[in-house]
Every structure is written in C-alpha cells, then in structure tokens.
PDB file of N, CA, C and O in Angstrom:
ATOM      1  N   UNK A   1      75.630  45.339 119.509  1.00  0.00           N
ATOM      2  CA  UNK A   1      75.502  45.441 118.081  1.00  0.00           C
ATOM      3  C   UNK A   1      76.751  46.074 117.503  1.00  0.00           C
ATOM      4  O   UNK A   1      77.461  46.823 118.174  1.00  0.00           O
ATOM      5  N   UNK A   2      76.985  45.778 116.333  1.00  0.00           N
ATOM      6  CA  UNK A   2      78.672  45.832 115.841  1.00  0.00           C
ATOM      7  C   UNK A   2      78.364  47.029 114.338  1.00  0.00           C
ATOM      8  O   UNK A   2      77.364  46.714 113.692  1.00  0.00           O
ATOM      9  N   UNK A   3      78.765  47.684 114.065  1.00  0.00           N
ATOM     10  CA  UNK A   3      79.195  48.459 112.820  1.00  0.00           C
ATOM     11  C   UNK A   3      79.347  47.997 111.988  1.00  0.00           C
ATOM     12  O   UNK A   3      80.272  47.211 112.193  1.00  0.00           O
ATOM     13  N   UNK A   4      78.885  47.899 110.610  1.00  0.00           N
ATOM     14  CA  UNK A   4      79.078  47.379 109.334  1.00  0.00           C
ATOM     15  C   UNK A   4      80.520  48.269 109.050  1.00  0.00           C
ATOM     16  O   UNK A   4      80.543  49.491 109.193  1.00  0.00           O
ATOM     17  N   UNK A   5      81.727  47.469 108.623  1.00  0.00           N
ATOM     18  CA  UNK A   5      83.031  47.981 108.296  1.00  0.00           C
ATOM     19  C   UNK A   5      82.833  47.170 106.666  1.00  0.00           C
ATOM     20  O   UNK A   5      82.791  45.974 106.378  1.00  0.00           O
ATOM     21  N   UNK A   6      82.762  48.143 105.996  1.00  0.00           N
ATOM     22  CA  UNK A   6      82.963  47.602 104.491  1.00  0.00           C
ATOM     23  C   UNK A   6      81.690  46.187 104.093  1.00  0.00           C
ATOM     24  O   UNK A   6      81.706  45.247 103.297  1.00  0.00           O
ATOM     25  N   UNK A   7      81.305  46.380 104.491  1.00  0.00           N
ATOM     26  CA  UNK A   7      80.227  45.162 103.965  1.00  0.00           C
ATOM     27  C   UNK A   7      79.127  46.043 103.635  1.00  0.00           C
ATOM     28  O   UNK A   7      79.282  47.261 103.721  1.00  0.00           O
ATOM     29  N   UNK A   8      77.977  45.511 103.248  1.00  0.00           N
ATOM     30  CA  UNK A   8      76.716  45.913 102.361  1.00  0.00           C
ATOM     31  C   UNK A   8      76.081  45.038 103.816  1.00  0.00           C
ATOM     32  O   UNK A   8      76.619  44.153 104.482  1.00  0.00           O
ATOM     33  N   UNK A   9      74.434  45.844 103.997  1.00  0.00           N
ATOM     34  CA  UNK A   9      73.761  45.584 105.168  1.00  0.00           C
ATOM     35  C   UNK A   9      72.957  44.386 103.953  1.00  0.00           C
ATOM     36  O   UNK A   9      72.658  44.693 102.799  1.00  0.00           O
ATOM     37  N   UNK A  10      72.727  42.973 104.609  1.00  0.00           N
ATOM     38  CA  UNK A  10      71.756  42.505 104.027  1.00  0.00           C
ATOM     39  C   UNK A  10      69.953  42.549 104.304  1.00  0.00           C
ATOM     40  O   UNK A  10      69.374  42.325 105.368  1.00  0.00           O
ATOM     41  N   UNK A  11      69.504  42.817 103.320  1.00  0.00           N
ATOM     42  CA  UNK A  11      67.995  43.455 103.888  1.00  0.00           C
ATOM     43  C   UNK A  11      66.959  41.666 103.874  1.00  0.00           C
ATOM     44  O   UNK A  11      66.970  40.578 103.298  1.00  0.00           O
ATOM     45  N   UNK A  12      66.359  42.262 104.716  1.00  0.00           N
ATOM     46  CA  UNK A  12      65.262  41.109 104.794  1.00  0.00           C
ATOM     47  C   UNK A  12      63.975  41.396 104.123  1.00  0.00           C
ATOM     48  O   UNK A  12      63.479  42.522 104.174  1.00  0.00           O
ATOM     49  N   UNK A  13      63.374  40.326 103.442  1.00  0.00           N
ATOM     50  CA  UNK A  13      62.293  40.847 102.603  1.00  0.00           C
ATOM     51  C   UNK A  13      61.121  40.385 103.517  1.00  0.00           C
ATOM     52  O   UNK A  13      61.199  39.342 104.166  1.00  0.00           O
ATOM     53  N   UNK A  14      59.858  41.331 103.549  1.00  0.00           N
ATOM     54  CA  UNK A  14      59.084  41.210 103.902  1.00  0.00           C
ATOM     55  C   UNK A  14      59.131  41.759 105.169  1.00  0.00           C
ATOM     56  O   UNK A  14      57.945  41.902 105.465  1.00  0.00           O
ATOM     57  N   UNK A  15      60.066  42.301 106.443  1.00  0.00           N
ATOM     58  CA  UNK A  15      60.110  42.504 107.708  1.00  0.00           C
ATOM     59  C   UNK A  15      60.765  44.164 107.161  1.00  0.00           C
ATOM     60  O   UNK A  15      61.523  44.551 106.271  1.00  0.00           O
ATOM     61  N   UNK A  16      60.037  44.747 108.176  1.00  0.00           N
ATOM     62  CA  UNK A  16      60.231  46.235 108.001  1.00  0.00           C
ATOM     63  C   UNK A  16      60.499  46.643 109.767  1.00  0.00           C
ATOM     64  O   UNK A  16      60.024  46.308 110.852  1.00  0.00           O
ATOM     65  N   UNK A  17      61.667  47.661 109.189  1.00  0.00           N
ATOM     66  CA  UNK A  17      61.819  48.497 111.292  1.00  0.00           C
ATOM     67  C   UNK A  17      60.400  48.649 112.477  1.00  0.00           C
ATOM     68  O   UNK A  17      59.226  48.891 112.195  1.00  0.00           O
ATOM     69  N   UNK A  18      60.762  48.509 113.280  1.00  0.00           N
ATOM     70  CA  UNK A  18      59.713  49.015 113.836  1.00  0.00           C
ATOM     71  C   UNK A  18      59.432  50.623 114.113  1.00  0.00           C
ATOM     72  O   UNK A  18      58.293  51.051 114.297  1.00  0.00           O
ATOM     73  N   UNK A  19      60.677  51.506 114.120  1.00  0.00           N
ATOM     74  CA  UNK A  19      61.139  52.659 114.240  1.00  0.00           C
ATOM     75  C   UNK A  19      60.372  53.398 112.882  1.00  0.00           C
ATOM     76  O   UNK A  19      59.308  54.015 112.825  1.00  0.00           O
ATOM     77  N   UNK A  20      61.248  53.109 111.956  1.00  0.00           N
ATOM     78  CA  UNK A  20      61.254  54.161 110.517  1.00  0.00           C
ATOM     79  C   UNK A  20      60.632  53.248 109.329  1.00  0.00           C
ATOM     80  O   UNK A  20      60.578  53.751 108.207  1.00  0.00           O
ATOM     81  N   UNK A  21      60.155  51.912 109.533  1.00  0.00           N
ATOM     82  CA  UNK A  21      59.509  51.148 108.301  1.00  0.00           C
ATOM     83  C   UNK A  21      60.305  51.112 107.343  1.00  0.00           C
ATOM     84  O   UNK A  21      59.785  51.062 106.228  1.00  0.00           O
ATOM     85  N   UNK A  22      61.507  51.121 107.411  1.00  0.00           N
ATOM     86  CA  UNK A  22      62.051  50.708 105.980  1.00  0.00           C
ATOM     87  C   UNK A  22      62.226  49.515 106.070  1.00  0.00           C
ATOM     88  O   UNK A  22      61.500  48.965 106.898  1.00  0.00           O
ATOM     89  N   UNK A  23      63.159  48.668 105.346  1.00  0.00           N
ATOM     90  CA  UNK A  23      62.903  47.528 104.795  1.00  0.00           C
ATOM     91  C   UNK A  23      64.428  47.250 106.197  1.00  0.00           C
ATOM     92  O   UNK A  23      65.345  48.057 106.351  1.00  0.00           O
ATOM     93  N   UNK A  24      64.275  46.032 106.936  1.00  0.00           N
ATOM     94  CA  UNK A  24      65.000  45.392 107.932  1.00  0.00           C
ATOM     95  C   UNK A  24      66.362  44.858 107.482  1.00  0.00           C
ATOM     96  O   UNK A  24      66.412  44.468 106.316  1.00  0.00           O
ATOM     97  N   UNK A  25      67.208  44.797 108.044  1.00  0.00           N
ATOM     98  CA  UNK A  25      68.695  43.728 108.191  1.00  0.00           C
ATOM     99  C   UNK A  25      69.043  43.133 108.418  1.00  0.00           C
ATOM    100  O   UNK A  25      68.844  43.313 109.620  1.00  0.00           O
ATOM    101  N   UNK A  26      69.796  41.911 108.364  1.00  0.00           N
ATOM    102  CA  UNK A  26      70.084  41.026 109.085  1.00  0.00           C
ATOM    103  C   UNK A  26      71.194  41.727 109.915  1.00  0.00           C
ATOM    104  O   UNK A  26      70.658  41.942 111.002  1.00  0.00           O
ATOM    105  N   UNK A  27      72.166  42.083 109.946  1.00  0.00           N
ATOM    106  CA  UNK A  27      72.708  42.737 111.258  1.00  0.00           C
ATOM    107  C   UNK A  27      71.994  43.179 112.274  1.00  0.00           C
ATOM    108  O   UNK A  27      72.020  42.762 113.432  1.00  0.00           O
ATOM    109  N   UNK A  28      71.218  44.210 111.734  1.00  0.00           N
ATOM    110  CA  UNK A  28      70.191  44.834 113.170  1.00  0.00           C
ATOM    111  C   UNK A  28      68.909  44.425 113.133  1.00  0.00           C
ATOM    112  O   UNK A  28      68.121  45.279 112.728  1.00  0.00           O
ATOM    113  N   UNK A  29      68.534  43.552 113.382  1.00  0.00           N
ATOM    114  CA  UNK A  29      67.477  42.869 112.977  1.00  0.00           C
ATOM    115  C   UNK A  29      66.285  42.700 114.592  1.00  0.00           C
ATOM    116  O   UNK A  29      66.470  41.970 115.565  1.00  0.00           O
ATOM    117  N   UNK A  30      65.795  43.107 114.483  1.00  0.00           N
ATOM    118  CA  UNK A  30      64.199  43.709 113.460  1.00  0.00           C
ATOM    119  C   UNK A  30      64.155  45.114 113.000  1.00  0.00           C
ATOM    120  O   UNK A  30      63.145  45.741 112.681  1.00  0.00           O
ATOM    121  N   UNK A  31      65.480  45.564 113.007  1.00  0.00           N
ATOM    122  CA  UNK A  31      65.838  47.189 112.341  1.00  0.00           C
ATOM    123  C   UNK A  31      66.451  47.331 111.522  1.00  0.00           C
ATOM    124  O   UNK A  31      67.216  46.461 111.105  1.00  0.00           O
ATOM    125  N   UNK A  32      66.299  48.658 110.937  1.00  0.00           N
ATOM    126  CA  UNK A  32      67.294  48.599 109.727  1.00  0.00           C
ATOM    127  C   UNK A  32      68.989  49.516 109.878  1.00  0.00           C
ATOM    128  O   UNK A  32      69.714  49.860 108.945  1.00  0.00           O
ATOM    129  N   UNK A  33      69.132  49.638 110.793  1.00  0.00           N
ATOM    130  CA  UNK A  33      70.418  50.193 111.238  1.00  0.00           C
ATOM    131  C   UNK A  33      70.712  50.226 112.557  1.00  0.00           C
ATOM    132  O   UNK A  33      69.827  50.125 113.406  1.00  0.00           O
ATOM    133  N   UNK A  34      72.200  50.396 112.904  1.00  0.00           N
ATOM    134  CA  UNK A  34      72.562  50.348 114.583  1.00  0.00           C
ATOM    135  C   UNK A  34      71.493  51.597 114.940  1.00  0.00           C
ATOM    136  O   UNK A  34      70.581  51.242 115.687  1.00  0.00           O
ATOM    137  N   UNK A  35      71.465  53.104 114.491  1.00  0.00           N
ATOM    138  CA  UNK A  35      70.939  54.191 115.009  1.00  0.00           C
ATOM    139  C   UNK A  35      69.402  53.726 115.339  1.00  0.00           C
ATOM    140  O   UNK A  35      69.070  53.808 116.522  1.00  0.00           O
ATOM    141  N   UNK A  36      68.397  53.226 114.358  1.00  0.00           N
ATOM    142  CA  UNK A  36      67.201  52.691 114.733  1.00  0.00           C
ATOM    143  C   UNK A  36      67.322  51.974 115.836  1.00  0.00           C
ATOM    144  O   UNK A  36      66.591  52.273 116.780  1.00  0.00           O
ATOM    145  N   UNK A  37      68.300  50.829 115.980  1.00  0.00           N
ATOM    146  CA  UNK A  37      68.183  49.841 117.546  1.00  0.00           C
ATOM    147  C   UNK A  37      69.082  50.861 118.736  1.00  0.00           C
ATOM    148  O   UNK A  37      68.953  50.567 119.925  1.00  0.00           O
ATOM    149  N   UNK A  38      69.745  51.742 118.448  1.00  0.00           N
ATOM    150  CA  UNK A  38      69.896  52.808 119.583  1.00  0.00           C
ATOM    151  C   UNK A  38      68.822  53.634 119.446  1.00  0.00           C
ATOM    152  O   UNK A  38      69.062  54.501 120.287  1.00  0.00           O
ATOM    153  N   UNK A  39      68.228  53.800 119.144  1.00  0.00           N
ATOM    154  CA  UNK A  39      66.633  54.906 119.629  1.00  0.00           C
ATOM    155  C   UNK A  39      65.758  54.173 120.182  1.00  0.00           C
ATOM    156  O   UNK A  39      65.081  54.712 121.057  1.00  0.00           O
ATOM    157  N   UNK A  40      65.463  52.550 119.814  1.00  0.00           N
ATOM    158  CA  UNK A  40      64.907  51.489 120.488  1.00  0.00           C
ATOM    159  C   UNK A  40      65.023  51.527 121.731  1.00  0.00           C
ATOM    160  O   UNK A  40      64.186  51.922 122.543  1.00  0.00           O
ATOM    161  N   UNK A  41      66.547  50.927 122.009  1.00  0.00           N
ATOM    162  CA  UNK A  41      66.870  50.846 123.718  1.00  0.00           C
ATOM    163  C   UNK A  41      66.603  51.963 124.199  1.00  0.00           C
ATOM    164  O   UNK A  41      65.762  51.925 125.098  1.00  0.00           O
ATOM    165  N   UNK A  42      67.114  53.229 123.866  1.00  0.00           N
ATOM    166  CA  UNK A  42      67.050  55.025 124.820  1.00  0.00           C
ATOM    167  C   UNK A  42      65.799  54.599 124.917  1.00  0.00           C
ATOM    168  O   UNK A  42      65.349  54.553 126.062  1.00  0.00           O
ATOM    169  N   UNK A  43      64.957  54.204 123.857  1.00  0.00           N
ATOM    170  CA  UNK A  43      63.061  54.059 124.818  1.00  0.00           C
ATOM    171  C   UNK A  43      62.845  53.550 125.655  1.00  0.00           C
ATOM    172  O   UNK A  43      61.992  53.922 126.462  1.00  0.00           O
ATOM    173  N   UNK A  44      63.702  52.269 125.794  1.00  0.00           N
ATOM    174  CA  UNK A  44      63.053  51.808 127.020  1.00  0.00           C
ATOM    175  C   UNK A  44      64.481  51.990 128.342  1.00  0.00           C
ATOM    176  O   UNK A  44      64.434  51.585 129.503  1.00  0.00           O
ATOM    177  N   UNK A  45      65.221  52.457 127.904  1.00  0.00           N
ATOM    178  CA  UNK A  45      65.910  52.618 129.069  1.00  0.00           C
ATOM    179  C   UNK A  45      65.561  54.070 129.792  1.00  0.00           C
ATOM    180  O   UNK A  45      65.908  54.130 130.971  1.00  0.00           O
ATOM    181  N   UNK A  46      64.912  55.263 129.235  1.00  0.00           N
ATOM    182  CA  UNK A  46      63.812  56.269 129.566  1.00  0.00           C
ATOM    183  C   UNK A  46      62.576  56.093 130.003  1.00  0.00           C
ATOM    184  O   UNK A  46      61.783  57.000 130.253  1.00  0.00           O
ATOM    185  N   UNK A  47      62.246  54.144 130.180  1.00  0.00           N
ATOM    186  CA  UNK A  47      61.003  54.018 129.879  1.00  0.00           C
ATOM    187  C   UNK A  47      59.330  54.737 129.629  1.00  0.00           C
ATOM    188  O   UNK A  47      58.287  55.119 130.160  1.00  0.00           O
ATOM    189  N   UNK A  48      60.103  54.539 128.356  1.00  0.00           N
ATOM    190  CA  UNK A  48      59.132  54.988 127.677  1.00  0.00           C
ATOM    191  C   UNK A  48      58.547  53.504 126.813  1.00  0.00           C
ATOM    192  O   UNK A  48      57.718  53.692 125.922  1.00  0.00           O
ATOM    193  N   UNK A  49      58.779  52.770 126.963  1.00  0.00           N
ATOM    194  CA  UNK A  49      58.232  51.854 126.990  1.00  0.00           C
ATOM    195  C   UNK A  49      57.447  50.919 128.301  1.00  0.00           C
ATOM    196  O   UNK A  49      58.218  50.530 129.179  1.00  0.00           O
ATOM    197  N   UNK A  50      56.658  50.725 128.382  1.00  0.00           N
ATOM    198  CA  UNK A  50      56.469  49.556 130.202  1.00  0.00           C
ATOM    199  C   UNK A  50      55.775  48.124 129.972  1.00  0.00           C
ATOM    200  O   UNK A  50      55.084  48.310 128.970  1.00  0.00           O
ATOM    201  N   UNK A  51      55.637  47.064 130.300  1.00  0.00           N
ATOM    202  CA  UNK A  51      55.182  46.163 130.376  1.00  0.00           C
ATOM    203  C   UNK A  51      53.887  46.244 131.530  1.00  0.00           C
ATOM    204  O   UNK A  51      54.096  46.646 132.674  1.00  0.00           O
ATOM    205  N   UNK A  52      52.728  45.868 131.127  1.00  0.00           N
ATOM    206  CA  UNK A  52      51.759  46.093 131.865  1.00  0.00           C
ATOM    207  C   UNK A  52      51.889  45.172 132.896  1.00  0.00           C
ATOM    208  O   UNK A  52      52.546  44.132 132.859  1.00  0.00           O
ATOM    209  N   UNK A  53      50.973  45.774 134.178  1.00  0.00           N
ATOM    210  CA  UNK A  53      51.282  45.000 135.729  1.00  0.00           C
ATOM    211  C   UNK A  53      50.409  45.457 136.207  1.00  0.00           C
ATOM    212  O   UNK A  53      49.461  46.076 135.724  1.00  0.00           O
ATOM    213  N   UNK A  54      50.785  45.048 137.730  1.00  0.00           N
ATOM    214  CA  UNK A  54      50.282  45.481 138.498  1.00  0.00           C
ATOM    215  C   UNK A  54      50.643  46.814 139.459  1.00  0.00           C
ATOM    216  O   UNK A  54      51.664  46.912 140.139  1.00  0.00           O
ATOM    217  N   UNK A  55      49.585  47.805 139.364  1.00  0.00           N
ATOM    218  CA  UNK A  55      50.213  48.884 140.291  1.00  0.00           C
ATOM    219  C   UNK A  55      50.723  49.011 141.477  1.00  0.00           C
ATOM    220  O   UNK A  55      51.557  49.839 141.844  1.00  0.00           O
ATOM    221  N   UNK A  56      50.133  48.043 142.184  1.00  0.00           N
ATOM    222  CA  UNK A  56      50.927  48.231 143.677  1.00  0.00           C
ATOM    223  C   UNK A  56      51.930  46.880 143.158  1.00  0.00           C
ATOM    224  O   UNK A  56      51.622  45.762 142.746  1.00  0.00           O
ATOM    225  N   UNK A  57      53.525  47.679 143.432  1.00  0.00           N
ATOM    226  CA  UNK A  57      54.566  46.860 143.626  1.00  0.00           C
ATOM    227  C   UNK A  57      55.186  46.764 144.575  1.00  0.00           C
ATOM    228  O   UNK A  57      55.579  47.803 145.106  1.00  0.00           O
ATOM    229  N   UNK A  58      55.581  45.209 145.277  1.00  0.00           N
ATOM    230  CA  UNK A  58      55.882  45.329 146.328  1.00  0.00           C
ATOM    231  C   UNK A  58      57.437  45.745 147.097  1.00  0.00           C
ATOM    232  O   UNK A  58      58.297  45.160 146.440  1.00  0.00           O
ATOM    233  N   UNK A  59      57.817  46.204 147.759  1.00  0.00           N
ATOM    234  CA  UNK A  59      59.411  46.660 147.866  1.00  0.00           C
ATOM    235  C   UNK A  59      60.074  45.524 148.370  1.00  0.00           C
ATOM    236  O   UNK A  59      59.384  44.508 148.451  1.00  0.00           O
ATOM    237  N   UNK A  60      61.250  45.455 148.726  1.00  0.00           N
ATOM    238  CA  UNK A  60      61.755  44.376 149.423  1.00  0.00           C
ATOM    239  C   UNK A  60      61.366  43.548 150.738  1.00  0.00           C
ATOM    240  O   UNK A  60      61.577  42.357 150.964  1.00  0.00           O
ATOM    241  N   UNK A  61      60.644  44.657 151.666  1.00  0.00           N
ATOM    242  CA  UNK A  61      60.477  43.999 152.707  1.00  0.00           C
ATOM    243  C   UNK A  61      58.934  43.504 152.335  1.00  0.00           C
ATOM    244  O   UNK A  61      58.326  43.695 153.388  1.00  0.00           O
ATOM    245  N   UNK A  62      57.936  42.930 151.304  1.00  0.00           N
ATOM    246  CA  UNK A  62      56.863  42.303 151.010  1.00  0.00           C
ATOM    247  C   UNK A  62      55.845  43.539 151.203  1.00  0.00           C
ATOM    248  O   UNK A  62      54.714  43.475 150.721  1.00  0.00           O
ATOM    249  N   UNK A  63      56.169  44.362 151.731  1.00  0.00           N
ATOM    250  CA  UNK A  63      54.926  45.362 151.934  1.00  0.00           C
ATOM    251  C   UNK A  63      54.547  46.493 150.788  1.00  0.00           C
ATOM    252  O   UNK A  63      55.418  47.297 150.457  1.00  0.00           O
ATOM    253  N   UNK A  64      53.263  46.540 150.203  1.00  0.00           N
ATOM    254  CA  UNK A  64      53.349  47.447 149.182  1.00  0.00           C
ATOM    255  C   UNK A  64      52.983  48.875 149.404  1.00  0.00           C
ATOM    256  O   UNK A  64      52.444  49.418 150.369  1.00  0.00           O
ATOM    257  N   UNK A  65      53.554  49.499 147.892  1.00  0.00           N
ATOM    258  CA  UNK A  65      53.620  51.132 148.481  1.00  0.00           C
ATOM    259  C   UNK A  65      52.360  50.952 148.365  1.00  0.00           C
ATOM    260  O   UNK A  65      51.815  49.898 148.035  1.00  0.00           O
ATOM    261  N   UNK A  66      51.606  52.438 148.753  1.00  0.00           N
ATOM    262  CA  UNK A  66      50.482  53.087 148.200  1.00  0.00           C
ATOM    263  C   UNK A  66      50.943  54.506 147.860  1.00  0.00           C
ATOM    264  O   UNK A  66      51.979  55.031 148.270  1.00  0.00           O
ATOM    265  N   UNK A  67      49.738  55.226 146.796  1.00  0.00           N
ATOM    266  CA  UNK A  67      50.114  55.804 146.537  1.00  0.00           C
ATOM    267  C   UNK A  67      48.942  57.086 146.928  1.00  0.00           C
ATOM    268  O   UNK A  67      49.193  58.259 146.649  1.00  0.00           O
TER     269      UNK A  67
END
C-alpha cells in the first residue's frame, strides 16, 4: 500500500472500515487509511485473527501432534 503524496483520499459511499467505521477509500480499500490496513495485518500477523480448522494439525512427516 502506497502513501497519498498530495492527492485527496477518494471515499467510497456506502462501505465503511472495518477497524474505525469511518467512511472507506479507494486507496486503502476496505479502509480508510494506510494506518487502519497496518493495524489490520499486525492482527493477523500476531494472529489474532485464525481461520477455523481442524485441531489436530498434521506436521510434515503425516503424523499428528496431540496435545
């Protein structure tokens, strides 16, 4: 994602951040600024986000942990 240098952010009507609910951009889009889509990723690169699964995952050699 790139820095607005002298331009005006264009807003999207009707689509709001998922972060802070303000009104969205087309630059950072489905957000309304680079800082909102950097607090996005830190979530899931902390995951703090997860995609649901299955608990036993298996390691490389096919065998799964337990826990």
């Amino acid at each position: 994602m790139t820095e607005t240098k002298g331009k005006s952010a264009v807003p999207l009507l009707g689509q709001k951040c998922p972060n802070c609910r303000k009104r969205a951009t087309l630059e950072f889009r489905p957000f309304c600024t680079k800082r909102c889509a950097d607090v996005d990723l830190g979530r899931w690169l902390n995951e703090d986000y997860r995609i649901p699964g299955d608990e036993n995952i298996s390691n490389e050699d096919g065998v799964y942990d337990e826990e």
